[in-house]
N, C-alpha and C positions, 0 to 999 in steps of 0.2 A: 216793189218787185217781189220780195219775200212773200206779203198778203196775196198778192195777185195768185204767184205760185202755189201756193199754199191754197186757196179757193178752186185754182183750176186740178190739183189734183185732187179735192174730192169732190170736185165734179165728173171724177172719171167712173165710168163703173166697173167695179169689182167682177174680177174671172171667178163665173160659176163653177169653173174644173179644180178650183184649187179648194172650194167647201167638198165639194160632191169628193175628193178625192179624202180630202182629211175622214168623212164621213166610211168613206169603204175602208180606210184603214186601220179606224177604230170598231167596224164590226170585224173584219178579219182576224184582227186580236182577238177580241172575245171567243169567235168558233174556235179558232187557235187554243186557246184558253181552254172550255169547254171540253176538244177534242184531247187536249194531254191530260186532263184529271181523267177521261175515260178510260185512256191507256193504260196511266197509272194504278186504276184499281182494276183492271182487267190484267196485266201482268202482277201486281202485289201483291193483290188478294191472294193464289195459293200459294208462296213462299212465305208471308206472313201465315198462315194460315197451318201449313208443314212445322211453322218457327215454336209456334201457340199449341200446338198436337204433342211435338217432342219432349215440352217441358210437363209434361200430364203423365201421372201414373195409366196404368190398364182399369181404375176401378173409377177415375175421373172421367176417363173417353167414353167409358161407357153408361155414365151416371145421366141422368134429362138435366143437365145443368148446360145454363149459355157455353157454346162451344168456343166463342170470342173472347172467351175470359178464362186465365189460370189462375184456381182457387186456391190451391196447395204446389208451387213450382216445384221441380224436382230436377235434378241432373241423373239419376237412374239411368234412363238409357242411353245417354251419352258415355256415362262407365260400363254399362254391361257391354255396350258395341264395343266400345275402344279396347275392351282389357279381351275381348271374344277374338284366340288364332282365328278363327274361321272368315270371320267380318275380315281381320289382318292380311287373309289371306286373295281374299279378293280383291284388297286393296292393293296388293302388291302384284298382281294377276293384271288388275288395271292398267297399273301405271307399266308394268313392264313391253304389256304391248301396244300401250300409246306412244311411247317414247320408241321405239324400234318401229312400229309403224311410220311413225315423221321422218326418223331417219332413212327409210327404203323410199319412202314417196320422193323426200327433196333428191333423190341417191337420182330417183328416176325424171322427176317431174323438172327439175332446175334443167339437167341436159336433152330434153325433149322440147322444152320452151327455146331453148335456144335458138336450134335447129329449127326448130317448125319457126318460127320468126325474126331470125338473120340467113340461116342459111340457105336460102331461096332454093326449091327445087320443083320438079312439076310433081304436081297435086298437095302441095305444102297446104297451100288454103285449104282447100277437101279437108286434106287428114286433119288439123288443126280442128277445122267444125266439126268433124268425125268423131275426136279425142273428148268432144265437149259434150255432146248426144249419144253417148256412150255412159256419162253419168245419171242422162234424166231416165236412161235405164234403172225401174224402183226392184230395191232391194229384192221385194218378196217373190219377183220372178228369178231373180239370178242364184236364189238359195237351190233350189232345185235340182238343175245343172249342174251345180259346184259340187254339190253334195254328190250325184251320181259319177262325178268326173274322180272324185277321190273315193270312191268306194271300189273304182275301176283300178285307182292305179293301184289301191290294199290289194286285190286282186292278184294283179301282173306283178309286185314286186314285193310286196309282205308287209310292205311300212304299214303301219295305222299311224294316220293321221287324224282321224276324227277323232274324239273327246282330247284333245290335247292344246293348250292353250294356246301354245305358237301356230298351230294352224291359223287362228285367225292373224297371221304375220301374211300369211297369203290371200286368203278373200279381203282383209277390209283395203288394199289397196285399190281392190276393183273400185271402193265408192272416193278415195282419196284422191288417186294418180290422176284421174282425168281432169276433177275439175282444177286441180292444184297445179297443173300443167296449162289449163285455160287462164287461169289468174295469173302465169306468168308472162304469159304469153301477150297479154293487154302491157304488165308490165315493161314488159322485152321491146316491146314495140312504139313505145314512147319514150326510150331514149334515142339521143339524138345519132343516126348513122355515120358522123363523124368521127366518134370515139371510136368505134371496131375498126374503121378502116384508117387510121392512123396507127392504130396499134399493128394489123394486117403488117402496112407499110414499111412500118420499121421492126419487121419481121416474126412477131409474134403468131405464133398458133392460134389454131382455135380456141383450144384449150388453154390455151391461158387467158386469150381476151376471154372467156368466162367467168374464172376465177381471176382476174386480175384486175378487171374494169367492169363485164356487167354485176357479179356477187354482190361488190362494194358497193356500186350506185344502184341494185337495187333488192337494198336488202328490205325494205319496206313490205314491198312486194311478197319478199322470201316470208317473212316475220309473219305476212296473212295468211299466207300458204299454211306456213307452218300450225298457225293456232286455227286453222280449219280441220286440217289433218288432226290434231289433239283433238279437237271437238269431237271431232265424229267417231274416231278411236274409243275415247273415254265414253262417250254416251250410245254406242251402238249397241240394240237389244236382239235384233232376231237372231243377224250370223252365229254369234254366242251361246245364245235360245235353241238355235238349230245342229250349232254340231261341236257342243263340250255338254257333257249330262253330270261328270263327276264331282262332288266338293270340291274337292281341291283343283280342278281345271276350270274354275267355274270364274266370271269376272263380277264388277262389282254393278251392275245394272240386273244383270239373273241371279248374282247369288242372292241380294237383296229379296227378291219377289219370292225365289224358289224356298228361300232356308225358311223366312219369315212366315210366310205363310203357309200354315198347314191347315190342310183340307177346307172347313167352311170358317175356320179361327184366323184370325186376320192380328197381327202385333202391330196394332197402329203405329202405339207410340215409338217402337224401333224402327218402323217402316219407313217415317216423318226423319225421324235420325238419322236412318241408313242415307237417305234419300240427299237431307239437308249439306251431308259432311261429304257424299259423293260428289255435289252440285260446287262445293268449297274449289277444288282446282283449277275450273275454266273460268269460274268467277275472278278468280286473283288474278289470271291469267289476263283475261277481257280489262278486268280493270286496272292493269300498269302498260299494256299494249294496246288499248283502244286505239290510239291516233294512228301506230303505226297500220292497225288493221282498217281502219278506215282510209288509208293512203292509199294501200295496196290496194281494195278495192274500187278501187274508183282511177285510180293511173290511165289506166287508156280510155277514160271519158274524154279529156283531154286533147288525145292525140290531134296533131294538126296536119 
């Protein structure tokens, strides 16, 4: 019985989909393969590249020596930046209206998601797509307007707003609010509508099922919102470019270009510095909240 058995199954013949299949899985690896070391040195290259500049004197940058290589390391410009009010000062220019920006966006963006995605009303879907195509609106049109809309109210009421840094408290929410409102909105909409209307039930407000059930369960969401709004805060060049001219109103993406560089003289090596140490807080940021910013972006893939 065993021999018999044994002879009749290899007399069977073998499924050609289960080679051919091993076969495509091991070249998919390889491109696979292939395709991330390309990444890899197409995002590296200029961060390593900024890392290898910074530690270079001005008489090595500009010497005919391999640019790949630091001959004499130096920390010089990391002390002239750090110990320089000016650089301090746009550091602090930075962060003050990154952080005040997040806080106005989540202020507006949390209770607009809401609404546009529990509180059902007519044209909720419209305005929701509306809210969202209102961001692929680019920048370099909306400076224009903004600019002549606040030159109108200097005008009519005396304030000057332009060269002052809290003004950008008011234009970068134009590039925040919408999409930080669309990302809740996915969010919003993939918890289950049991929770709101149990709470409803047993007599809760709106506002409180907000703060009281969606916030907590979906704080993910909040957490991507949130390191979007920092991103774009911290890293935004024109609004800045367009309407603070002064040092000291200056933030840290223009003061960088503007201080640094004078006329055809270029300060690499502080450029590379300024650059590396400004790119230090969304970095840290990214790298202890990845998962949650990957959560929140991807929530209402989901939805069923």
């Amino acid at each position: 019985m065993t021999a018999t058995s044994a002879s009749a199954d290899l007399a069977l013949p073998r499924n050609p989909k289960h080679g051919s299949m091993s076969r495509d899985r091991a070249w998919a690896l390889r491109w696979s393969y292939v395709f991330l070391i390309l990444f890899v040195i197409f995002f590296l290259l200029p961060p390593v590249y900024m890392l290898i500049t910074s530690l270079k004197t001005s008489q090595e940058i500009s010497a005919a020596t391999n640019p790949w290589w630091v001959f004499r390391p130096t920390l010089d410009n990391y002390i002239e930046l750090l110990s320089s009010p000016m650089y301090l000062t746009f550091f602090r220019n930075s962060a003050l209206v990154s952080v005040f920006v997040v806080i106005i966006t989540m202020l507006i963006a949390i209770p607009a998601a809401f609404a546009l995605s529990r509180m059902k009303f007519w044209g909720s879907a419209t305005l929701a797509t509306g809210v969202f195509l209102t961001y692929l609106i680019p920048d370099t049109l909306l400076f224009l307007p903004l600019f002549k809309m606040f030159a109108i109210f200097n005008e009519l009421t005396g304030i000057q707003l332009i060269n002052k840094w809290y003004v950008l408290l008011i234009v970068y929410p134009t590039l925040t609010v919408p999409f930080c409102t669309w990302i809740m909105i996915g969010y919003f909409a993939s918890i289950p509508k049991e929770l709101d209307e149990a709470a409803l039930i047993d007599g809760a407000s709106y506002f409180q099922t907000l703060t009281k059930i969606f916030v907590p369960v979906a704080l993910p969401g909040i957490i991507a919102a949130t390191i979007f709004a920092f991103t774009v805060s911290w890293a935004q060049f024109l609004y800045p470019l367009a309407f603070t001219t002064s040092t000291d109103q200056l933030v840290l993406p223009v003061g960088i270009i503007t201080t640094l560089i004078k006329g055809d003289v270029f300060n690499w090596g502080q450029i590379m510095t300024g650059a590396l140490l400004g790119a230090a807080p969304p970095l840290i940021i990214y790298a202890f909240l990845m998962d949650y910013y990957i959560a929140g972006l991807t929530a209402g893939a989901t939805k069923g």
